[in-house]
N, C-alpha and C positions, 0 to 999 in steps of 0.2 A: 747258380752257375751263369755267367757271364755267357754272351755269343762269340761262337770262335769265328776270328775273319784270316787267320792266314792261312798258306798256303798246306804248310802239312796237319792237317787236320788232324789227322789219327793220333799224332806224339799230343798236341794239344789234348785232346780227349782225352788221353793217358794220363794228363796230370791232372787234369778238372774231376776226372773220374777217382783218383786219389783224393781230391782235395776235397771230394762227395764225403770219401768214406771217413776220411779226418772230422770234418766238420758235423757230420753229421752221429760220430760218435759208433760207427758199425763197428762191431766187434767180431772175432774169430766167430764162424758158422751163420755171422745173419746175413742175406742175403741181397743183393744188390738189386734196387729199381729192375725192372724188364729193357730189352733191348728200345723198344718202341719210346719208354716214357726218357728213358737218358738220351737218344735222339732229337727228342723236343724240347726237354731244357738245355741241352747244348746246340739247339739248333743247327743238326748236322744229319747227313742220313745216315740209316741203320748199318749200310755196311762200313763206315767212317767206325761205328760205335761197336759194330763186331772185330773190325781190325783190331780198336784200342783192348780189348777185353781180352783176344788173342792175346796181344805184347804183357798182359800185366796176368794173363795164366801161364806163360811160361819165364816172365819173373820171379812167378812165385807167389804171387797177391793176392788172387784169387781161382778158383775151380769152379768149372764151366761143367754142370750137373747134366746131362739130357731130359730134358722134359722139364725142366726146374728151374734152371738160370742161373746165376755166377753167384758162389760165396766166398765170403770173405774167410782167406786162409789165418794161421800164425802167423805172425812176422818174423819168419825166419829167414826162408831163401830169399824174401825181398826186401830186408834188413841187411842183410848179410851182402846182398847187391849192391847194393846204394851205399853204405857203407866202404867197399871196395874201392867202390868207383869214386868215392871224397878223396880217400887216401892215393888214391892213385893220380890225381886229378893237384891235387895239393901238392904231391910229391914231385910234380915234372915230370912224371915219368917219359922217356924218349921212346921215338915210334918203334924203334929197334926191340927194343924190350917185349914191345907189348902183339910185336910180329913172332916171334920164337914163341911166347904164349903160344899165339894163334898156332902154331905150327906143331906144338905139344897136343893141345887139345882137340883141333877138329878132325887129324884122322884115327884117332879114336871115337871121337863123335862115331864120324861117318861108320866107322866099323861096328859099333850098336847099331847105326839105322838100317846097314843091310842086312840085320836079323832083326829088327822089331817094327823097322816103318811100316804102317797100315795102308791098306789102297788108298785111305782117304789124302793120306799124307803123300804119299807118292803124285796124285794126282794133281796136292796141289806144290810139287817140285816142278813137276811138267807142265804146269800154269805159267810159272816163274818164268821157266826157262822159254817158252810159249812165249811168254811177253815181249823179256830182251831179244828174243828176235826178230819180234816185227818192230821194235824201237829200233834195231840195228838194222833192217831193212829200209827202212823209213829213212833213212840219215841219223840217227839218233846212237846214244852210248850203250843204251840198256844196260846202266849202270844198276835203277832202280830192281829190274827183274834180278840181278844176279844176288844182288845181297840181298831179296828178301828170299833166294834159293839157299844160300846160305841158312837165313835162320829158319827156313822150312826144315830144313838137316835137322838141326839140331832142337828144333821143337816136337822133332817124330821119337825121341828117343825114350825113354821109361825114368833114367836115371833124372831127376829135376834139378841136382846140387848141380851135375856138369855140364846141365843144357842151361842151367841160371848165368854159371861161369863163362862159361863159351858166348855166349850172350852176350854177354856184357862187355868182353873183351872186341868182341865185333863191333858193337856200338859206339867203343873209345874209339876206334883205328877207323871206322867206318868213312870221316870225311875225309882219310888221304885216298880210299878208293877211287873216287872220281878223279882224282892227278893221272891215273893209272889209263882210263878210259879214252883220255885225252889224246894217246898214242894212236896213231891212226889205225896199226892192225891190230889191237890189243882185243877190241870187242870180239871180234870176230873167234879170236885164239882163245878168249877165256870163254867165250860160248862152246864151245868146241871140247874145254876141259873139261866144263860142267857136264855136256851130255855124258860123256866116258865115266864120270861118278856116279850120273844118275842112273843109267845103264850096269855099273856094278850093284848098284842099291835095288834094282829092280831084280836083278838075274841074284841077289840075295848071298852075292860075293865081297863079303867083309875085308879080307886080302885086295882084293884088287880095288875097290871103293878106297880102302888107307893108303895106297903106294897112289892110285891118283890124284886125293886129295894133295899129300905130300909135295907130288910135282905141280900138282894147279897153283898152290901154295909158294913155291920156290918160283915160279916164275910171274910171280906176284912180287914178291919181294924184290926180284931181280929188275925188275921194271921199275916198281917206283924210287928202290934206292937212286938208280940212275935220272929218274925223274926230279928226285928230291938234290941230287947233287950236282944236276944243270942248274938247279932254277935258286937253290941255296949254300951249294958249294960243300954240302956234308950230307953225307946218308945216315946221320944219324939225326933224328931232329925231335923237338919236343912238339907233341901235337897240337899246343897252341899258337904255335907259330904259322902251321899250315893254313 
C-alpha cells in the first residue's frame, strides 16, 4: 500500500483497504491484518484505520468481530452498493431525485434507531453532534459533525440492506451539503434539528424521531433548492455540476 498524503485520510484508507483485500486475494470469512499493522502500511494512525473500517462495516464489506478483528463479508450489500452507485452516477441522476430518496428513507431509518440504537451508538450521535457545535462556536459550519450524525443514525440500525442504502444515497448528495452551511443561520437551525431527533432516539420515540427527521429534511431541501437556484438558476441540478 502506497502512503496516503491527502487530506481525508479515512475515504483514502477505505479504498487502500479494498484494494488490500483485492490484491491480496481475501476471501469471504478470512480476516483482515489487525488495526495496528494496516496503520503502518498505510502510514496513518489507528483511529484514521478504525474510521475506515467503520465506513466499509456498514457498507457491508466486512464485520468487525470483538476480540478478533474485521472479516471479510460476501459481496453482497457492498456489491450491491457500488453497483448503485455506477448506475446512478452514469445515469445523471438530478439532486432532486436523489433528495425525496433521502426523504423516503431516513425517517424510517430513524424510526428503527429509536428502538434498536445501543448506548454505544447513541453516544457516538452526541459526539457528532458535540462536535458541530464547537465548529459552530468556533466560527466554523459544523458541516463535518452533522453528516457524520447522520450516518451514526443509520449505522445504529440492525436492518444492513437499508442502512447500506441510506448510506449511499447520503454519500452521492453529501457534497451539495455544504451549499446549505453557507447560509449564515443555517448551522445553527440544523443543529438545533438534530438535537430534537437525537432526543427522540434517546427517550426511544420512534413517532417523533420520524416527523423530526421529515421536517429537518424538508428544510434542507428548502434551503438548498433556493441555494441551488441563486447560484444556478434551477433547483433541480445534476450533482456533477455542483
Amino acid at each position: 500500500m502506497q502512503r496516503l498524503k491527502t487530506k481525508r485520510l479515512s475515504e483514502d484508507a477505505v479504498r487502500e483497504i479494498k484494494k488490500l483485500i483485492e490484491r491480496e486475494g481475501l476471501n469471504p470469512g478470512d480476516m483482515l491484518p489487525s488495526e495496528p499493522q494496516i496503520a503502518k502500511r498505510l502510514a496513518v494512525s489507528r483511529t484514521t484505520v478504525r474510521e475506515a473500517l467503520r465506513i466499509l462495516e456498514i457498507a457491508g464489506i466486512i464485520e468487525t468481530r470483538q476480540g478478533k478483528g474485521s472479516v471479510v463479508l460476501e459481496p453482497n450489500i457492498g456489491f450491491i452498493k457500488e453497483t448503485m452507485a455506477r448506475l446512478i452516477n452514469d445515469q445523471s441522476t438530478e439532486f432532486e431525485y436523489l433528495m425525496q430518496t433521502r426523504e423516503v428513507l431516513e425517517p424510517v431509518v430513524v424510526s428503527y434507531a429509536a428502538r434498536e440504537a445501543s448506548k454505544e451508538s447513541i453516544r457516538r450521535m452526541e459526539e457528532s453532534l458535540l462536535t458541530a457545535e464547537e465548529e459552530i462556536v468556533n466560527g466554523g459550519s459544523g458541516v463535518e459533525g452533522s453528516i457524520r450524525f447522520h450516518h451514526e443514525i443509520v449505522s445504529s440500525i440492525s436492518n444492513i440492506i437499508l442502512s447500506s442504502i441510506t448510506n449511499m444515497v447520503i454519500n452521492l448528495i453529501e457534497r451539495s451539503t455544504h451549499l446549505t452551511f453557507n447560509i449564515p443561520s443555517r448551522p445553527g437551525f440544523s443543529l438545533a434539528e438534530h438535537k430534537k431527533i437525537l432526543n427522540s432516539i434517546k427517550e426511544g420515540n420512534s413517532d417523533a424521531a420520524s416527523q423530526f427527521m421529515k421536517e429537518h429534511l424538508e428544510s434542507v431541501k428548502s434551503n438548498l433548492e433556493k441555494v441551488l437556484a441563486d447560484k444556478y438558476g434551477s433547483k433541480i441540478l445534476n450533482l456533477e455540476e455542483i
